[in-house]
Every structure is written in structure tokens, then in C-alpha cells.
C-alpha positions in Angstrom: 49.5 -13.1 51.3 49.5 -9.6 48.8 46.7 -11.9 47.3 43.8 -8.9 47.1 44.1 -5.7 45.2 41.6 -3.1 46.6 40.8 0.3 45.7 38.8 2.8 47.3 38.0 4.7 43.8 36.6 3.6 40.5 38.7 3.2 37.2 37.1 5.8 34.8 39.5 5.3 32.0 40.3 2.1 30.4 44.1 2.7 30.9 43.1 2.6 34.6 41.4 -0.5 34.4 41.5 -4.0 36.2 42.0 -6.7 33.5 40.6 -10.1 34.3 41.1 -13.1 31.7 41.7 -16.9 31.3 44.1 -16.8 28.5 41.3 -17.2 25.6 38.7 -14.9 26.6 38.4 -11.6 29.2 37.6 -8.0 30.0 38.7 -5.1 31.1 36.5 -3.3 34.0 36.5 0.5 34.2 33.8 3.3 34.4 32.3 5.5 37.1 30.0 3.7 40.4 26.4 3.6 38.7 27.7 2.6 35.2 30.2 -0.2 35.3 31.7 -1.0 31.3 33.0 -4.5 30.6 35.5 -3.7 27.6 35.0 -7.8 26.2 38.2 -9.5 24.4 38.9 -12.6 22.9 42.8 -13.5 21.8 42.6 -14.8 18.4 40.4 -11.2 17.3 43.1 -9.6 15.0 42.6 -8.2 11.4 43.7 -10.0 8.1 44.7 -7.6 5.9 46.6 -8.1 2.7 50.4 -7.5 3.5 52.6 -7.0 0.9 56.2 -8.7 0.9 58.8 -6.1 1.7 62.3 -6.5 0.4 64.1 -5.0 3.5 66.4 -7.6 5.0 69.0 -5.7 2.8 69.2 -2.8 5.2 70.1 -4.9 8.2 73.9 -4.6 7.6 73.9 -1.0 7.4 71.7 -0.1 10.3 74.2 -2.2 12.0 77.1 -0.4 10.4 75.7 2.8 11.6 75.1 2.1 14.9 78.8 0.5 15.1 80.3 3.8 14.2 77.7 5.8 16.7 75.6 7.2 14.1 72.7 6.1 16.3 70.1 8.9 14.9 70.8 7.5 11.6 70.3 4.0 12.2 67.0 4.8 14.1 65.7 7.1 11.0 66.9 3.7 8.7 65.0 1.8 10.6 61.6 3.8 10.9 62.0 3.4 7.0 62.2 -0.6 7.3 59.0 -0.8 9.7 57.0 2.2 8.0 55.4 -0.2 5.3 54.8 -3.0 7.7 53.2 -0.4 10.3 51.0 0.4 7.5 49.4 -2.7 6.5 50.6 -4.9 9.6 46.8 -7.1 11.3 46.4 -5.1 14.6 44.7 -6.7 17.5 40.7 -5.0 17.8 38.6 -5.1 20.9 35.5 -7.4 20.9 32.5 -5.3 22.4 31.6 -3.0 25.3 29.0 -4.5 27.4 27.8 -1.6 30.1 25.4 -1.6 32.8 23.8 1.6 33.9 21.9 1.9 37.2 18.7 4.0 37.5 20.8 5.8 40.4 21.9 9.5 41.1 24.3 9.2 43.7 27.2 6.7 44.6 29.2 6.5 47.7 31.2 3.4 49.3 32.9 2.7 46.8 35.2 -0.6 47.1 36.9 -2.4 43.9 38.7 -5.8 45.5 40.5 -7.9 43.0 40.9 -11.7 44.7 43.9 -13.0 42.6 44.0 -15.9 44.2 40.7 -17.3 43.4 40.5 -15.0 39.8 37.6 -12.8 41.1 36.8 -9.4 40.8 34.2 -7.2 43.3 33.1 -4.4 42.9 30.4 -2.4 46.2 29.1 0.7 46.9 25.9 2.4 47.9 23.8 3.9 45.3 20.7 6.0 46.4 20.8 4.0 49.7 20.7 0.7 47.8 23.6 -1.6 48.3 24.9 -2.6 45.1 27.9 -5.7 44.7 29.2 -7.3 41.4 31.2 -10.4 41.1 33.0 -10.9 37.9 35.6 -13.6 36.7 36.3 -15.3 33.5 36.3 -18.7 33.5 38.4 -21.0 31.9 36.4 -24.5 32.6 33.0 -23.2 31.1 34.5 -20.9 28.8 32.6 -18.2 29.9 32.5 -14.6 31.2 30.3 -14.2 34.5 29.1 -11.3 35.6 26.9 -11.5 38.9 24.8 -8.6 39.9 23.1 -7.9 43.0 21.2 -5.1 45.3 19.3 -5.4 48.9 16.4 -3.5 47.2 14.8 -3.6 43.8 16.6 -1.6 41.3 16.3 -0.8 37.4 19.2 -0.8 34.8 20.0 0.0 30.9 22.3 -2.8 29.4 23.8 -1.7 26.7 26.1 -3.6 23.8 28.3 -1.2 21.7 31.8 -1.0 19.9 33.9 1.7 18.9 32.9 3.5 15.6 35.1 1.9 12.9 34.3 2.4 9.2 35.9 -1.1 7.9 33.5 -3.1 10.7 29.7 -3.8 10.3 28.4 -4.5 14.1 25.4 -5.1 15.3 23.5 -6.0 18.7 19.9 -6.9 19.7 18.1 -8.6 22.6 16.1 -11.5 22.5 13.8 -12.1 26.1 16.5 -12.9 28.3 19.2 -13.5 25.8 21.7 -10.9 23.6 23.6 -11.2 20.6 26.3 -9.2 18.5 27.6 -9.8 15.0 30.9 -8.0 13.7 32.3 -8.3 10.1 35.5 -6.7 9.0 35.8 -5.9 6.0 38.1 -8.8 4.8 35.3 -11.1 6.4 36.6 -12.3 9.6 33.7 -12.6 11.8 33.2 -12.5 15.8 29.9 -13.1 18.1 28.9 -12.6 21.4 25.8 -14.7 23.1 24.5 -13.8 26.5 22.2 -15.0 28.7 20.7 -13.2 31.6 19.2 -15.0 34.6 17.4 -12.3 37.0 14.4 -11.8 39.5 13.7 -8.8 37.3 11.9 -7.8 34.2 13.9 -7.8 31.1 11.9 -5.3 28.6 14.4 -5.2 25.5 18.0 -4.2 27.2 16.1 -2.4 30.4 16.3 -4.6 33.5 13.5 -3.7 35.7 12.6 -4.1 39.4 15.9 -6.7 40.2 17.9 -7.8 43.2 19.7 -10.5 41.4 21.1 -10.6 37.7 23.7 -13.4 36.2 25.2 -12.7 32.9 26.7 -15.5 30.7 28.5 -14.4 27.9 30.7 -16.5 25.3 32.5 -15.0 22.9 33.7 -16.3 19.6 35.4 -15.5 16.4 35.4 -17.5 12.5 33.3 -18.1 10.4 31.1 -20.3 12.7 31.5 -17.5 15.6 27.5 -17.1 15.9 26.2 -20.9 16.1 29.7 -21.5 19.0 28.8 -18.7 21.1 25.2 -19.9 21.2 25.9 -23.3 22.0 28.0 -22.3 24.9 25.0 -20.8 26.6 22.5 -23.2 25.9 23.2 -25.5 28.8 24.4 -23.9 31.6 25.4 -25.5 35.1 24.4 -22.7 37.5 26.0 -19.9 39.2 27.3 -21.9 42.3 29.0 -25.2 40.1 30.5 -22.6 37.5 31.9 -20.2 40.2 33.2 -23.2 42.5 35.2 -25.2 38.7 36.1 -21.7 38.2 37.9 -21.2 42.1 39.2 -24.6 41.3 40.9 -24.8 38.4 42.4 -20.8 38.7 43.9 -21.2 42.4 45.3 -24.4 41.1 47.4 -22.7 38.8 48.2 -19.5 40.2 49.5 -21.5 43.8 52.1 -23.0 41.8 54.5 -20.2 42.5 54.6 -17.9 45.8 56.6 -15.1 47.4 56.9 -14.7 50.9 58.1 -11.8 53.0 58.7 -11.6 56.7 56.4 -8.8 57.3 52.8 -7.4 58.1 50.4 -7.3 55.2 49.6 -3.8 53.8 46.6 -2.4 52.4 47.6 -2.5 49.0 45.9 1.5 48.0 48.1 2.2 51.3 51.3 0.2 50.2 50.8 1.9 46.9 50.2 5.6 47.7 53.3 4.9 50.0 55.2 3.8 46.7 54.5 7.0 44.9 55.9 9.2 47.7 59.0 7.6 47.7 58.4 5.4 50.7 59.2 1.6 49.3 58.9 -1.3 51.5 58.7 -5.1 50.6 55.4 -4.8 50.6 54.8 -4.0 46.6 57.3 -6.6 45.4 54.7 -9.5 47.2 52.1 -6.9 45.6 53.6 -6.8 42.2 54.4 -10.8 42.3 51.4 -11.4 42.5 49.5 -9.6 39.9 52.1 -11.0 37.7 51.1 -13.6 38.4 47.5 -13.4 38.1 48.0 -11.9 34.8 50.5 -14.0 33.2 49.7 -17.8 34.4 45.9 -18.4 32.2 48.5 -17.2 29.3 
């Protein structure tokens, strides 16, 4: 129950996004219907910049002192001092890659995003030039994989395209190899991360344009050191096939994410309707099993 998310419009914004992971590796879906972006993240991708040791523990006291004798403004301006040098050279967490697919389509309609929190899954449908397009997506924990599944009633063309945000201090690369991808990134420290993909499809793969296809799988591995390149390939040498992946993935996820439950004693909602209700002021019990849930699903691969 309040186990499926669905929205009746697409997330053009990252910040608007559906975020699907397994604790190690995951993306973040967004874009417009006809060109769906797959913002790709792996959690041990952070910069190692040289910090320097700052001698601050000093200022403590005061900042307490201040605050003690309600001179908050003051103890906030003390302490912007204290964190300015560590803001400065601190190792932020960067985003892995883009990975986009662009339809040879003009016009969308039908639009449905459903996010299955139960089983981790996310699908996406909708109608583009009269061609009935649905993706499955889920990151999978068992394989160690990202799987994106792809497929229209009638033949269909795409663009696949591999990019990252400009960024001066990172050399990135991507290129296609018959039905495999790669990407390379070096900061300028010399942490490394790779991507490998592998596409399975009925189509023609011509460089990164898929032609004439009703049915495209995408296996992608991610991975970050020094050895990033030869893990991510080995992870995509030997695969076991949509069905066994998908079914360990259902397995292992639900397994987790059943462990904890919370039950109203009421109809289910739409959740765009429960939602839109929220914002108008109207609350019901509804979006606390809603909000449980994606929780949930968010926290638990963690």
C-alpha cells in the first residue's frame, strides 16, 4: 500500500527528478518525453584536494560565549570565519556522467512516470509520433549494475549520448565501441572513474545512433580508482540476461524494503492526486503512508 509513485508529467530539471540507487551506484531520471537523461553516480566519487590544517578549535569557546549572551549575529559571523577556509578547499562530492537517450520523435503525449518502490523499479510511457514508447530502469545491487530497458511497438531510431558537465580541473572522455561504450575522467589530483556499457538491441548500433529498434538493454557499471577502467569492464563481460538480473534484482530490494511498513485504515490515493491535494492545504493520511515509503525506498540500500 502507498508503494507506487506516479506522475502524469516529466521531470525537466534535475531538482525534479526521481532518484533510484542501491547504496553504491544510481541515477537520477529527469528530462522532457523524447529525451530521457540518466544523471549516473557512484558514492565513493568525491575530490582529494590538499586541505590544509586549520587551527580553529580555539574559537569554539567564544562562539559559545556569544551566543550565551544573545549576540547570535556575532557568533554566526565568527563562525562563517571558522568554516570559510574549510569551504574553500573541503573534497566535494562530483557527479559521474550524463548518459541521454534522444528519440527521432516530434511529438509526445501519454505521458506516465511510475516509480514501483516496492520492487526498486522505475517506468517511464508515453506515445511518441504514434509509437508507444516504455522504459524500465532499476539499479541493482546483486549484479552491480545499472539497467536501463528500452522498448517501442514499432521500429524507432535514437542518439545516445555520454557527457559531463564542463569542468576545467577534469579530463573526460567517451567513445563507442560496436555495441559497447566507455568513459574515462581524471581530476586533476589523479583520481580516476569509468563507466562500461553494453547494449543488447534488435537495432543497428552505428557509433552512438540506434537505428531501426523495438528493444534496447543497457548495462552500465560504474567505477572509481585507479583500476576503475579494467572493474567496470569486467562487470559487463558476463552477463546473466535481462529476465535472471531483473528477477535477483525484485528479490534482494523487496527483501529489504518489507522489513518495515505503515499501515493506514483508509482508501489508497493516487499519489499526483494525494499530492496536489497536499499543496492546497487539504492533508489526509494518505502522504504520511506516501512519504513512509519513499523513505524508505531511499534510505534502506544506504
Amino acid at each position: 500500500m502507498f508503494d507506487k509513485l506516479k506522475f502524469s508529467k516529466p521531470s525537466e530539471e534535475w531538482l525534479s527528478g526521481t532518484p533510484v540507487g542501491n547504496g553504491r551506484i544510481g541515477f537520477m531520471q529527469y528530462g522532457v518525453a523524447g529525451r530521457e537523461i540518466f544523471a549516473l553516480n557512484h558514492d565513493s566519487l568525491f575530490r582529494h584536494k590538499n586541505t590544509k590544517e586549520i587551527n580553529s578549535a580555539h574559537l569554539i569557546p567564544k562562539i559559545r560565549e556569544l551566543i550565551k549572551h544573545g549576540k547570535r549575529s556575532e557568533a554566526e559571523e565568527l563562525f562563517r570565519d571558522l568554516i570559510r577556509p574549510l569551504n574553500k578547499d573541503c573534497n566535494p562530492y562530483q557527479p559521474f556522467c550524463d548518459l541521454i537517450f534522444e528519440l527521432d520523435g516530434t511529438e509526445c503525449t501519454d505521458y506516465l512516470k511510475e516509480l514501483d518502490m516496492e520492487n526498486g523499479i522505475l517506468n517511464v510511457s508515453y506515445i511518441c509520433d504514434g509509437t508507444c514508447v516504455k522504459y524500465e530502469c532499476f539499479a541493482d545491487a546483486v549484479s552491480g549494475l545499472i539497467v536501463i530497458k528500452l522498448d517501442c511497438d514499432k521500429p524507432m531510431s535514437a542518439d545516445i549520448t555520454l557527457c559531463r558537465m564542463e569542468d576545467a580541473e577534469c579530463n573526460f572522455s567517451s567513445h563507442f565501441d560496436g555495441p559497447f561504450a566507455y568513459t574515462e575522467g581524471v581530476f586533476d589530483e589523479g583520481i580516476r572513474f569509468c563507466s562500461a556499457l553494453r547494449f543488447v538491441s534488435d537495432g543497428e548500433l552505428v557509433g552512438s545512433k540506434l537505428k531501426n529498434f523495438t528493444s534496447l538493454e543497457a548495462y552500465i557499471a560504474l567505477a572509481v580508482g585507479d583500476n576503475a577502467s579494467e572493474c567496470s569492464r569486467a562487470q559487463i563481460e558476463a552477463l546473466d540476461g535481462y529476465g535472471k538480473i531483473k528477477e535477483a534484482h525484485i528479490a534482494d530490494h523487496s527483501a529489504l524494503y518489507d522489513r518495515v511498513s505503515l499501515t493506514f485504515d483508509c482508501a489508497q490515493t493516487d499519489s499526483e492526486n494525494v499530492y496536489e491535494r497536499t499543496l492546497s492545504g487539504d492533508i489526509s493520511p494518505e502522504i504520511y503512508g506516501y512519504l513512509f515509503n519513499n523513505l524508505t525506498f531511499i534510505l534502506h540500500p544506504a
